[in-house]
Structures are given as structure tokens and as C-alpha cells.
N, C-alpha and C positions, 0 to 999 in steps of 0.2 A: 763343538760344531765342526763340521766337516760338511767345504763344498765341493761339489763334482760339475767341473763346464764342460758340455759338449755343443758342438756344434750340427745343426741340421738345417743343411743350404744356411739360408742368412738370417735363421734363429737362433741366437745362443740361450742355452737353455739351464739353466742354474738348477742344481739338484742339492739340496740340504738334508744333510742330516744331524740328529740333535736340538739342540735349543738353538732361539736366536735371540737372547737377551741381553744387557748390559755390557758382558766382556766379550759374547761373540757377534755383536752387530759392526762393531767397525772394522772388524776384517769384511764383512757380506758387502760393508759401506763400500770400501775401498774395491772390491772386485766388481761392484757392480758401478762405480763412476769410472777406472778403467776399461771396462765393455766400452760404456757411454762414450767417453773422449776418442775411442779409437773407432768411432762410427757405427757402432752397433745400433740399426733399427728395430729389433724387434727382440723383447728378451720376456723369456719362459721362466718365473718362478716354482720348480714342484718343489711342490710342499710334503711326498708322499710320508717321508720321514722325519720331518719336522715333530719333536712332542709338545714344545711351548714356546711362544714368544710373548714379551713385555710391551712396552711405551716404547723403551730405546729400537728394538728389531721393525715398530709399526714405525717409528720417523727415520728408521733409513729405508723401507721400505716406499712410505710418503718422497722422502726424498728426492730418491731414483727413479719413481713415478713423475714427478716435476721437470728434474731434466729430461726425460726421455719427452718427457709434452712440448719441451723448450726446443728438444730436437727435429720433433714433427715426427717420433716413435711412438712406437707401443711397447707396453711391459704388461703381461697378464701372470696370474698366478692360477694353479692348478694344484688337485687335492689335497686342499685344508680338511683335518679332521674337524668332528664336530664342534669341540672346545675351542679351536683355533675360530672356527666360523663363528662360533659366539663372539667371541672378541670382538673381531671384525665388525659384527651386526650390532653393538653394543656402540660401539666407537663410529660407528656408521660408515665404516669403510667399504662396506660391501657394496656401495653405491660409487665409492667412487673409486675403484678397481675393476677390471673385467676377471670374475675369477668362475673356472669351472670344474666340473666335477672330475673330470681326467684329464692327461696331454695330449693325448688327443683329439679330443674337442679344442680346445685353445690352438694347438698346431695347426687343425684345419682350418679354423675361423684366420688365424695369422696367416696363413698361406693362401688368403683371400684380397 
């Protein structure tokens, strides 16, 4: 897994590539509670290159969605393939994530 942070204005915005399962969730953990403690309000998950993720990549995902709620942020996630959004809908996560089809749409609803 390989992540890529950029910034746009005061969205950071997390780009993945690869898996996000058992041995590459606690790095995603750890750069996405580092955003968090350093005050990040709003963080962009793309999923464009994501191929799969497990239980461990959905509870740090879960996770960093908690603190960010604790912070009084948002964290949304953008282009999950279809397999990925099965998970999600299967686990019922799709209810409780804001996720949409581009970054686009997610940036401009964030920049609301």
C-alpha cells in the first residue's frame, strides 16, 4: 500500500494505492490519527486505487471516522470500486460514511 497526502486549502486528502488489509492498515491508522491530532478538519479518502480491503482497513477506517466526530470534522471517502462498495453495503457502512462517486463531489459538498 502506498499513500499519497495532499493538501487542498484545509482538506487533506488521502490517495491510496494497493490493499488496505491487516499489515497495511496501521500505517493508513497512524497517518490518518496524525492529520487528526494536528487539527485536520476535513479529510478526503480516494479510494481510486484501492483493490481490496478487509475487517482491520474497515476498523481504522471506523476508527478515524470516530475521532474526526469527536473533533467536530468530517472524513468522507470517494471512488470505491464496486467490490469495495459491496463490502461497505454488506457491513452497512454505507450509512454510516459520506462516500461518493468522485472527489469532486465530496470536495465540493466539503467546501460547503
Amino acid at each position: 500500500m502506498h499513500i499519497q497526502i495532499k493538501e487542498q486549502g484545509d482538506i487533506v486528502i488521502f490517495q491510496i494505492e494497493g490493499e488496505i488489509d491487516l499489515y497495511n492498515s496501521p500505517g493508513l491508522r497512524q497517518q490518518l490519527t496524525s492529520r487528526i491530532n494536528k487539527g485536520s478538519k476535513k479529510i478526503l479518502v480516494d479510494f481510486s486505487n484501492v483493490k481490496y480491503i478487509d475487517s482491520s482497513g474497515l476498523a481504522t477506517l471506523i476508527e478515524g471516522l470516530q475521532k474526526m466526530n469527536r473533533q467536530k470534522g468530517r472524513m468522507m471517502l470517494c471512488c470505491l470500486n464496486q467490490s469495495i462498495m459491496d463490502i461497505f453495503e454488506v457491513a452497512r457502512l454505507d450509512d454510516v460514511f459520506n462516500i461518493y462517486n468522485t472527489a469532486e463531489e465530496a470536495l465540493d459538498d466539503m467546501a460547503k
